[in-house]
C-alpha positions in Angstrom: 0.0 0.0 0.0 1.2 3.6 -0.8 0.4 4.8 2.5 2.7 2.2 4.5 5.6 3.1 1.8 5.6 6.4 2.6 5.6 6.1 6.1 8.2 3.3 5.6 10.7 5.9 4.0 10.4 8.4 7.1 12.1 5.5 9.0 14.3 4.4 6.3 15.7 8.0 6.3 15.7 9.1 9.8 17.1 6.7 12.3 16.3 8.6 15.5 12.6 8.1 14.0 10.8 4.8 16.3 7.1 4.9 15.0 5.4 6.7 11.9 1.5 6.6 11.8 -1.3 8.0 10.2 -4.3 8.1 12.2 -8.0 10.2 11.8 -9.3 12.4 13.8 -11.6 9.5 15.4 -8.1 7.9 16.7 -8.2 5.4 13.9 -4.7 4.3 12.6 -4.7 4.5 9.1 -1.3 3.4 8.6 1.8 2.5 10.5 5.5 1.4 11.0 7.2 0.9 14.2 10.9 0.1 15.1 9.8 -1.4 18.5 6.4 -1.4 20.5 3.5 -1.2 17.6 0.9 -1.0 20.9 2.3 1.6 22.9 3.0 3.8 19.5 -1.1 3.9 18.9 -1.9 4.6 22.2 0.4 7.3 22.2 -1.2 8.3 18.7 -4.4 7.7 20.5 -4.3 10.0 23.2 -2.7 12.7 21.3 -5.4 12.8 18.7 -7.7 13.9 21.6 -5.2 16.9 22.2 -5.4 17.6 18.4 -9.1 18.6 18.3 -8.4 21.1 21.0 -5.3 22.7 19.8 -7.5 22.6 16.0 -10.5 24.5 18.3 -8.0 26.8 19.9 -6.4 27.8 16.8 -9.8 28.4 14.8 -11.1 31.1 18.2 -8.2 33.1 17.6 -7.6 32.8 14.1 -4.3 31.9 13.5 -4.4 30.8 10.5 -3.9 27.0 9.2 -2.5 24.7 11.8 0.4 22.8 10.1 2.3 21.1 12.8 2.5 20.3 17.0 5.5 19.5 18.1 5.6 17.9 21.8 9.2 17.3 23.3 9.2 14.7 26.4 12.1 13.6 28.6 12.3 10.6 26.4 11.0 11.3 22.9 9.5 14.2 20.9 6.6 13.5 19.1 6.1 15.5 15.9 2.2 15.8 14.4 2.0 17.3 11.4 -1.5 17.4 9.8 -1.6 16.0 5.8 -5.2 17.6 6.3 -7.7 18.5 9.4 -9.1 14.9 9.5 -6.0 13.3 9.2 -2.5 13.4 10.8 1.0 12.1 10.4 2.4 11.3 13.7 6.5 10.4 14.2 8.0 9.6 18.0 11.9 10.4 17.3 14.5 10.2 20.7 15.6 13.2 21.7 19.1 12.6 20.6 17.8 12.6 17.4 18.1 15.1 14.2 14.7 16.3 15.1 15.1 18.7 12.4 15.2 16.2 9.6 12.3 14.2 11.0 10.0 17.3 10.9 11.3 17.6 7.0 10.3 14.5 6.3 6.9 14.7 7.5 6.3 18.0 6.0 7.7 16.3 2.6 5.4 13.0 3.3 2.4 15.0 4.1 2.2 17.0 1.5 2.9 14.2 -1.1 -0.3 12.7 0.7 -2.6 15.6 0.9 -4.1 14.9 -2.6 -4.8 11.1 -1.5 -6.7 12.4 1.6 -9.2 14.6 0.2 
């Protein structure tokens, strides 16, 4: 499937990169590669979905424009969620260590290849 290739590339590319998923706004994963714990990737995904549709809320109340990307940085990973469109995200986990830099390039890259498929 196209979806999973894409994803698969993000990992290919970016070691420091653990999980890729795409996921709705419903917290339904779409599509997903993991380097280690598939589980504990979607519930991660899960949970941060629920955060999504109030930082989407937030944004619309104070019209900021187009929400693009979150970024959340943890003592032990940094989660990067960029939206391919409002119903549908592409979520990475990436260590810390990692070239967090080059993981947000590729999702911005994989997104918007995937933008056309998603609406």
């Amino acid at each position: 499937m196209e979806l999973e290739k894409r994803i698969e590339e993000i990992l290919n590319r970016e070691s420091s990169v653990s999980a890729a998923l795409i996921i709705d706004k419903d917290g339904i994963v779409i599509a997903d590669r993991t380097k280690n714990e598939r589980s504990k990737a979607h519930e991660l995904a899960i949970e941060y979905v629920t955060a999504m549709k109030q930082i989407l809320k937030v944004t619309d109340i104070l019209n900021l424009g187009k929400l693009e990307e979150v970024l959340i940085s943890t003592a032990s990973s940094i989660i990067v969620i960029r939206l391919i469109t409002r119903d549908y995200y592409l979520i990475l986990i990436t260590q810390t260590e990692g070239n967090i830099g080059k993981a947000k390039y590729l999702a911005k890259l994989v997104s918007e290849k995937l933008e056309e498929e998603f609406k």
